[in-house]
C-alpha positions, -999 to +999 in steps of 0.1 A: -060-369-299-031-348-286-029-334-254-041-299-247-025-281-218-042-264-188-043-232-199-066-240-230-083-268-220-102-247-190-102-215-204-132-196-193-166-202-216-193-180-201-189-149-180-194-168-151-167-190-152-142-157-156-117-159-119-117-128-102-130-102-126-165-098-111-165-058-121-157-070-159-184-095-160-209-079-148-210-049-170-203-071-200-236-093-189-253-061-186-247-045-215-256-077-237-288-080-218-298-046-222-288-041-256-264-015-251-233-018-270-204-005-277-190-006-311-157-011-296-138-026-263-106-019-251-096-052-224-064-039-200-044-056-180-010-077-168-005-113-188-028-143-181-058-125-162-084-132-191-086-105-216-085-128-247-106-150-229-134-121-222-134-108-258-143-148-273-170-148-246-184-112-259-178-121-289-201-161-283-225-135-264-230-115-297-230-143-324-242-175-308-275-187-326-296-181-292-282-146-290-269-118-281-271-137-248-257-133-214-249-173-217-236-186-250-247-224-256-211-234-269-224-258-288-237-244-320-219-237-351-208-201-342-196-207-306-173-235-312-156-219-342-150-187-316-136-212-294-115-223-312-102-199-336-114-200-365-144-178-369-150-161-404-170-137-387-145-131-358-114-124-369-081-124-345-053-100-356-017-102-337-012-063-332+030-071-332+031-085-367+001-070-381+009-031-373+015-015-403-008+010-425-012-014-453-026-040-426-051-015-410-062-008-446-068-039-456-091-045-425-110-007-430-119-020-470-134-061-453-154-040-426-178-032-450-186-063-460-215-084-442-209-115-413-208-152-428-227-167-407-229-145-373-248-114-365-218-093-359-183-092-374-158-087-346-121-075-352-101-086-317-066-065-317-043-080-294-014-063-284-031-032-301-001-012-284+022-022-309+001-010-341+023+022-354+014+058-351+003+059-389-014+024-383-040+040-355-044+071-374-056+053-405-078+031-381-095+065-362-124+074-389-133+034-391-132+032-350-154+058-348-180+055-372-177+018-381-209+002-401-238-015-379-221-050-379-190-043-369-176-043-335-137-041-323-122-055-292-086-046-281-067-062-256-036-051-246-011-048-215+003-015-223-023+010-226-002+040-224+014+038-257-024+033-275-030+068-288-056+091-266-075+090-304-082+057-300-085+057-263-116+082-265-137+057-287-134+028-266-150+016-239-122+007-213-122-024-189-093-028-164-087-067-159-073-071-126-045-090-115-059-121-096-060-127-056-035-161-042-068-172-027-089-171-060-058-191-082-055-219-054-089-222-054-090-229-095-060-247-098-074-274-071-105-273-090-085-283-123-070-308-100-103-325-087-109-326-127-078-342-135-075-362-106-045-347-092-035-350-057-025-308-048-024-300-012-035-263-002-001-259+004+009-265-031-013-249-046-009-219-026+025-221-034+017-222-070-005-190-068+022-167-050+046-177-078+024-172-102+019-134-094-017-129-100-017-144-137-040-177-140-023-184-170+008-186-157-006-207-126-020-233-149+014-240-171+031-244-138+001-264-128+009-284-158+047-287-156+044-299-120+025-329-135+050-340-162+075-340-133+059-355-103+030-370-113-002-372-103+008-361-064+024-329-060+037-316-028+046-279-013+089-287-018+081-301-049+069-269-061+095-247-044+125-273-058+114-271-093+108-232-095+132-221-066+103-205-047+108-202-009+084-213+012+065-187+026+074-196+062+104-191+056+097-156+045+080-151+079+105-168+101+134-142+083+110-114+089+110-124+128+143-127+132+148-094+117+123-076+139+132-096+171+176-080+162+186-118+163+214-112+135+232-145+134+197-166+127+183-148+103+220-152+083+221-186+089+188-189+076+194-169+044+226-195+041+205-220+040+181-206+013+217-198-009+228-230+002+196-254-014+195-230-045+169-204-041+175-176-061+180-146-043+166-119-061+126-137-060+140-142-021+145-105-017+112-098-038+090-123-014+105-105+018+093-067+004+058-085-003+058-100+030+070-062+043+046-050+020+016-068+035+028-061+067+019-024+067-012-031+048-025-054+076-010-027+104-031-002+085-062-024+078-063-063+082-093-077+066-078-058+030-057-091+027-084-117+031-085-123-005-046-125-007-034-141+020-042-174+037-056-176+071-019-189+088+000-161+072-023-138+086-021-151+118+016-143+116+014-112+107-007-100+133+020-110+155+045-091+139+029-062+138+031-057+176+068-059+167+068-028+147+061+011+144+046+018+110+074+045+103+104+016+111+084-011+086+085+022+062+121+027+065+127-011+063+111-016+031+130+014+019+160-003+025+152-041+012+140-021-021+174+001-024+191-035-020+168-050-046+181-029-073+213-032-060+212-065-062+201-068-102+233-058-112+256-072-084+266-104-095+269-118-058+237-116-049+239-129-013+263-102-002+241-079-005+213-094+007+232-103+041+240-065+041+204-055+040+195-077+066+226-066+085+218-031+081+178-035+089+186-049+118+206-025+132+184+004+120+160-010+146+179-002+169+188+033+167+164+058+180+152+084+150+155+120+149+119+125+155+122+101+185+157+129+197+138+156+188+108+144+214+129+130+242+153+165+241+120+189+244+105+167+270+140+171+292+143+204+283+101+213+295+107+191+326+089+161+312+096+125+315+112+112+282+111+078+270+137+051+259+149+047+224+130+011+218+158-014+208+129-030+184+109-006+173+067-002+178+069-013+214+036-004+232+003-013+220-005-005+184-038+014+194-025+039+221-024+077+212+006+090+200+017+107+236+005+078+253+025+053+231+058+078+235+052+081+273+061+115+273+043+133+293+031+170+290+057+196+286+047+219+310+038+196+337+056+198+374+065+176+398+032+183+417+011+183+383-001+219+390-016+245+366+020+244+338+019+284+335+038+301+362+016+326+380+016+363+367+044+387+382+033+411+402+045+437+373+014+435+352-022+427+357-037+397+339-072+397+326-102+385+341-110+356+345-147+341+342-160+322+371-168+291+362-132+290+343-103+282+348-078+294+319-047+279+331-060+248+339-077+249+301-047+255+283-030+229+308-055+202+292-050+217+257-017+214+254-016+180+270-037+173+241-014+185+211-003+154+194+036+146+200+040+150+163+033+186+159+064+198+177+071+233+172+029+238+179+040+217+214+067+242+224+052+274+213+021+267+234+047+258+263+061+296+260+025+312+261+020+330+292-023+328+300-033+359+305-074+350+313-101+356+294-122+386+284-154+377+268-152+350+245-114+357+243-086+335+253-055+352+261-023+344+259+008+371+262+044+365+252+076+382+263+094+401+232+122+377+224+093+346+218+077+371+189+087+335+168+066+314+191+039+335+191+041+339+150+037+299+150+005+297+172-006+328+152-013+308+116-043+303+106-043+266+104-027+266+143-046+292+159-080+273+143-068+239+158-063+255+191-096+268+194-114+238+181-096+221+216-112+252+235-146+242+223-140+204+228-129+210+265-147+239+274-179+231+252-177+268+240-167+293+210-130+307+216-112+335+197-074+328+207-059+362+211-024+366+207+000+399+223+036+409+228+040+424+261+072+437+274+068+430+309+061+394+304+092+371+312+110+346+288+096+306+298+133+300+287+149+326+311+129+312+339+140+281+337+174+289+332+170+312+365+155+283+379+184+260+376+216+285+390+214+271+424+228+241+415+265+236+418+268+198+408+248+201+376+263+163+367+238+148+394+208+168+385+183+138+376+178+150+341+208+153+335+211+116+346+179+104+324+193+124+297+230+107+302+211+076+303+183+073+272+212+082+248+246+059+262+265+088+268+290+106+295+302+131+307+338+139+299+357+172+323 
């Protein structure tokens, strides 16, 4: 008997034995159990995640002896022909080489004649993209209103070049592209079968190359075999694809987030070095990236993907990282990627993306000036530009993270709004009160990232509160400070912070008055006395977060 690869020899039988398309299976079981079908199925999705293999199991569902059946015997007449091929009552068309109008009409005058042997004659379509325009027009009239024992299953991995004609009398199933976890798991079930000695490691190793096709898993499952026998290792997997081990992926990843420049080079030497290729190098790193920022925004999504030691590793890198930086850095390993398909040495650019990340870390970001120059300007503390970005505790709120404190604070932490000039009379207040020290905590509450809302609130004068009321005057030159609290979407997130700290109903109330002083010209008149402005401690701190000097 000749031998029969992987691939066929455990293809899926039943619905249960389908890998990771539970959502697919289950409406399938349903449907055949309830007697609702479909007169025809359209099965989407990348290569090797089972869509051939779910149309012969609908198809054993509908025409095995004991059926229609959730779970086909595959031992009578009907279900072994389906498996293997040769059917009279299920016939399998090629879509590539089959897609002209003289093929579809050939198929429209069989459909009318009655099954063989089966209960149902079935017309699979794969590749059903590739039928021509004039081929899926002559097919509509048949799709729709085909006789009672006929049904049609499509499969295809393109779906948007099959006509929206044809689309609207199917019933469409997305097939999934298959979790790491899930292909390890079947490929060392295939190895218990074949009695095959495949570590975890290998066969995780397997499943990341494979790219979420089982299919593709199982052939290298099967080439493995012919070249090591019947024990294969992790490096025997990653020297006869050129994978990379995946912890090598991770240790390159730390040494780009930790700045070490020189190891993570000599690593990727190495790599060049034992023949890896580059460009699935480059592809593993984005993943890697990739998951990062998945696990930073919610680790148990990866559970299905990832093993339990790569996650451990990647919740130690995210304490390494801002989300924005691990943005910008898979921005820049992409831009390389594409570079890289054309380049023909490959390495080069790959060290000059790593070169490049690296020092990217390092430089502070414009939001980052933009927040440490209005903080010195509103007499606030600012922070550091982080050498590795993210440092501070993921969970901390934005202006605790950035350390900068509020803009309108003092040196004594009193009320931030200077007291009222003699020169006009400020409403009043109500007792049990205190309108400066509201808006003190209010602004103290506006997120660092709303900027401009930050420093407009820092130039409102409070004026009190009359009735349900909250005040807040501007001198005539801020009219653009006052126009930004004054948008809807501002002036309605500034009174929803009334109510949380005040527990009440506000209506902010905005007013020009011409009396009132500039914030800005009073701290410009604030700062004449000095004579030596070079030691003025800001102007230290300032001198200081961003490397510079002073030159006469």
């Amino acid at each position: 008997m000749s031998y029969e690869v992987f691939a066929r020899k455990y293809r899926p039988q039943t619905f249960d034995d389908l890998v990771g398309q539970p959502h697919v299976s289950r409406t399938l079981k349903n449907a055949v159990a309830q007697n609702r079908l479909a007169h025809a199925y359209l099965f989407v999705g990348p290569r090797g995640v089972g869509k051939t293999s779910t149309a012969r199991i609908l198809a054993k569902s509908l025409n095995c002896i004991q059926g229609p059946t959730v779970t086909p015997c595959g031992v009578c007449d009907n279900c072994r022909e389906i498996a293997g091929g040769n059917s009279l009552d299920v016939i399998e068309i090629d879509g590539a080489s089959n897609n002209s109008v003289e093929d579809v009409r050939q198929l429209r005058d069989n459909v009318r004649y009655a099954p063989a042997k089966g209960r149902y004659k079935i017309y699979l379509i794969d590749e059903v993209h590739m039928l021509s325009s004039a081929a899926f027009n002559a097919l509509l009239k048949t799709l729709e209103e085909p006789p009672a024992h006929v049904k049609f299953i499509f499969a295809t991995t393109e779906p948007q070049k099959v006509l929206p004609t044809i689309l609207s009398r199917c019933q469409r199933f997305d097939l999934h592209r298959i979790p790491a976890n899930l292909i390890a798991q079947h490929l060392q079930f295939i190895a218990g079968k074949e009695k095959i000695n495949l570590p975890p490691a290998a066969a995780h190793a397997i499943a990341r190359g494979a790219e979420g096709g089982l299919r593709d898993a199982e052939s290298m499952l099967d080439q493995l075999v012919a070249f090591c026998g019947e024990k294969i290792a992790e490096s025997d997997v990653l020297n006869v694809f050129g994978f990379t081990s995946e912890q090598t992926v991770i240790d390159i990843t730390g040494r780009i987030l930790h700045g070490e420049t020189p190891a993570a080079l000599e690593l990727l030497y190495e790599q060049s070095e034992s023949g890896k290729d580059m460009m699935r190098l480059m592809s593993d790193l984005i993943v890697y990236l990739r998951d990062l920022l998945v696990f930073k925004a919610k680790p148990d999504a990866l559970q299905e993907d990832v093993d339990p030691d790569a996650q451990k590793s990647l919740a130690s890198h995210t304490e390494l990282i801002a989300t924005d930086r691990l943005l910008e850095l898979i921005d820049q390993f992409a831009a390389a990627e594409g570079r890289m398909k054309w380049a023909p040495n490959k390495k080069l650019h790959f060290e000059v993306a790593i070169i490049k990340a690296i020092q990217s870390l390092g430089q502070a970001t414009l939001d980052e000036v933009i927040e440490n120059l209005s903080a010195l300007r509103d007499g606030g503390r600012a922070r550091p530009p982080a050498l590795v970005a993210g440092i501070g505790d993921a969970g901390e709120e934005p202006a605790r993270k950035t350390g900068i404190t509020d803009p309108g604070y003092s040196k004594n932490k009193t009320s931030r709004v200077a007291e009222s000039p003699p020169k006009y009379k400020a409403a009043e207040s109500s007792a049990d009160v205190d309108p400066a020290r509201v808006w003190e905590q209010l602004s103290a509450k506006i997120p660092v990232q709303k900027a401009f809302l930050r420093n407009s609130a820092a130039a409102a004068h409070v004026l009190g509160i009359e009735g349900r009321n909250f005040q807040l005057g501007f001198s005539p030159n801020e009219k653009a400070m006052m126009d930004i609290l004054g948008t809807q979407t501002n002036r309605k997130f500034l009174e929803t912070l009334l109510h949380e700290i005040t527990e009440r109903d506000w209506t902010v109330k905005l007013t020009i008055n011409d009396e009132l002083p500039s914030k800005q010209a009073m701290a410009s008149e604030s700062g004449k006395g000095s004579e030596n402005f070079k030691d003025d401690p800001l102007i230290q701190e300032a001198l200081e977060m961003f490397k510079a000097e002073i030159k006469s």
